[in-house]
C-alpha positions as CSV (number, residue, x, y, z in Angstrom):
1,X,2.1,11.7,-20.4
2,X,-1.6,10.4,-20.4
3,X,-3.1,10.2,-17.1
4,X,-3.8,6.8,-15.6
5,X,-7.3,6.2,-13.8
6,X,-6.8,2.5,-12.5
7,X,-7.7,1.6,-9.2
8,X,-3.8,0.6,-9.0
9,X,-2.3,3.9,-9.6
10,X,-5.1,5.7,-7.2
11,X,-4.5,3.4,-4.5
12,X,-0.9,4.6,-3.6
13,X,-3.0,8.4,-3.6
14,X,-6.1,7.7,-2.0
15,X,-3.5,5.9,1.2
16,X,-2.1,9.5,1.1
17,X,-5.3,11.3,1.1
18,X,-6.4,9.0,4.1
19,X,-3.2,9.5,6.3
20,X,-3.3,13.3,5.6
21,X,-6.6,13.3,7.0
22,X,-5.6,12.1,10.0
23,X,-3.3,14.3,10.7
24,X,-5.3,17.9,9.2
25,X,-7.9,16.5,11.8
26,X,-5.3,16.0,14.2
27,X,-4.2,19.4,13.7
28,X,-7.2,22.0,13.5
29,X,-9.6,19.7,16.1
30,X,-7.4,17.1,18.1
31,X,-8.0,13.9,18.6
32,X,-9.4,12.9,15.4
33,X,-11.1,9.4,17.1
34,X,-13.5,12.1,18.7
35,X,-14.3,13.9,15.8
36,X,-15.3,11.2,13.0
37,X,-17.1,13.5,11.1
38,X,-14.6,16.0,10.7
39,X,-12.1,13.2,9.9
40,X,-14.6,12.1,7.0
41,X,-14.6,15.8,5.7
42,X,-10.9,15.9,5.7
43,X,-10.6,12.4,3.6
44,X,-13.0,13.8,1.0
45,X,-11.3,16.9,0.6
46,X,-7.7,14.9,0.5
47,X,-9.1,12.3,-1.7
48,X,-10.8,15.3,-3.7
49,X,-7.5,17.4,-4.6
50,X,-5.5,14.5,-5.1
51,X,-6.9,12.8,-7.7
52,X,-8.0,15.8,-9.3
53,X,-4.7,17.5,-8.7
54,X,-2.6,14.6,-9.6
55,X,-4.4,11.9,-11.9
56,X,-0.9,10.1,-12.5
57,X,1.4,9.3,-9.8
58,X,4.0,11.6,-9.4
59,X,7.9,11.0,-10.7
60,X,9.6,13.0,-8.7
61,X,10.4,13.8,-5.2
62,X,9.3,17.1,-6.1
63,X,5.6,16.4,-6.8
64,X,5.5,13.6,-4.1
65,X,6.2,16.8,-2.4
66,X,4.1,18.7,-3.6
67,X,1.0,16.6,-3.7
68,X,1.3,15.6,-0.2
69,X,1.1,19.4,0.9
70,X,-1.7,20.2,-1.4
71,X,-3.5,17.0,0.7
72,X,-2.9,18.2,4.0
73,X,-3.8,21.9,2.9
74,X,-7.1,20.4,1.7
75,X,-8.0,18.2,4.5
76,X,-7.4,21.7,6.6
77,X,-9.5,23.6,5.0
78,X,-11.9,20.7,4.8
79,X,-12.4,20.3,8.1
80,X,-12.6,24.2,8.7
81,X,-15.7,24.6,6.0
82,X,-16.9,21.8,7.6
83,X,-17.0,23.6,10.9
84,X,-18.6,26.4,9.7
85,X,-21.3,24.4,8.2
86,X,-21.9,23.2,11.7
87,X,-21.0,26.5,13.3
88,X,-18.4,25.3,15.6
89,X,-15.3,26.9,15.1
90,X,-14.2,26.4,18.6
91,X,-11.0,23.9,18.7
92,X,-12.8,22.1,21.9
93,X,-16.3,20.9,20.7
C-alpha cells in the first residue's frame, strides 16, 4: 500500500495527535490550560509519531488502536523530556 501525504489523510491524524495531547498533559501535569507549553510539547511529540508512525490512515480497529496509544505514549514522554529540559519534574509547578 503506498503511503498517502495529503493534507486530507493527515487531518483525521493530526485531530488525534491534538486530543491526545490534551489528555498526556492532563495526565502527567493537570490542568493542561495552566501549562500551555507543556501542552505544545505534547502535540509535537503526538503529531511527531503519528505521522511518522502511520503515514496512511489505518484500516483497522487494530491500528486505530494502536496508533492512538503510540500518541498518548508520545505526548507522555513529551511532556516528561520537556520537564527535564526545564528542570521541573514536580507534578505541581
Amino acid at each position: 500500500m503506498k503511503p498517502d501525504f495529503s493534507l486530507v489523510a493527515l487531518f483525521p491524524s493530526a485531530l488525534s495527535a491534538i486530543s491526545t495531547g490534551m489528555l498526556a498533559v492532563r495526565i502527567t501535569k493537570g490542568s493542561w490550560t495552566r501549562h500551555p507549553h507543556y501542552l505544545a510539547a505534547a502535540i509535537i511529540a503526538s503529531t511527531a509519531t503519528i505521522v511518522y508512525l502511520f503515514p496512511s490512515r489505518p484500516t483497522d480497529a487494530a491500528g486505530v488502536a494502536w496508533m492512538l496509544f503510540s500518541g498518548i505514549t508520545s505526548g507522555c514522554v513529551g511532556v516528561l523530556v520537556f520537564s527535564l529540559v526545564l528542570g521541573s519534574t514536580k507534578a505541581e509547578d
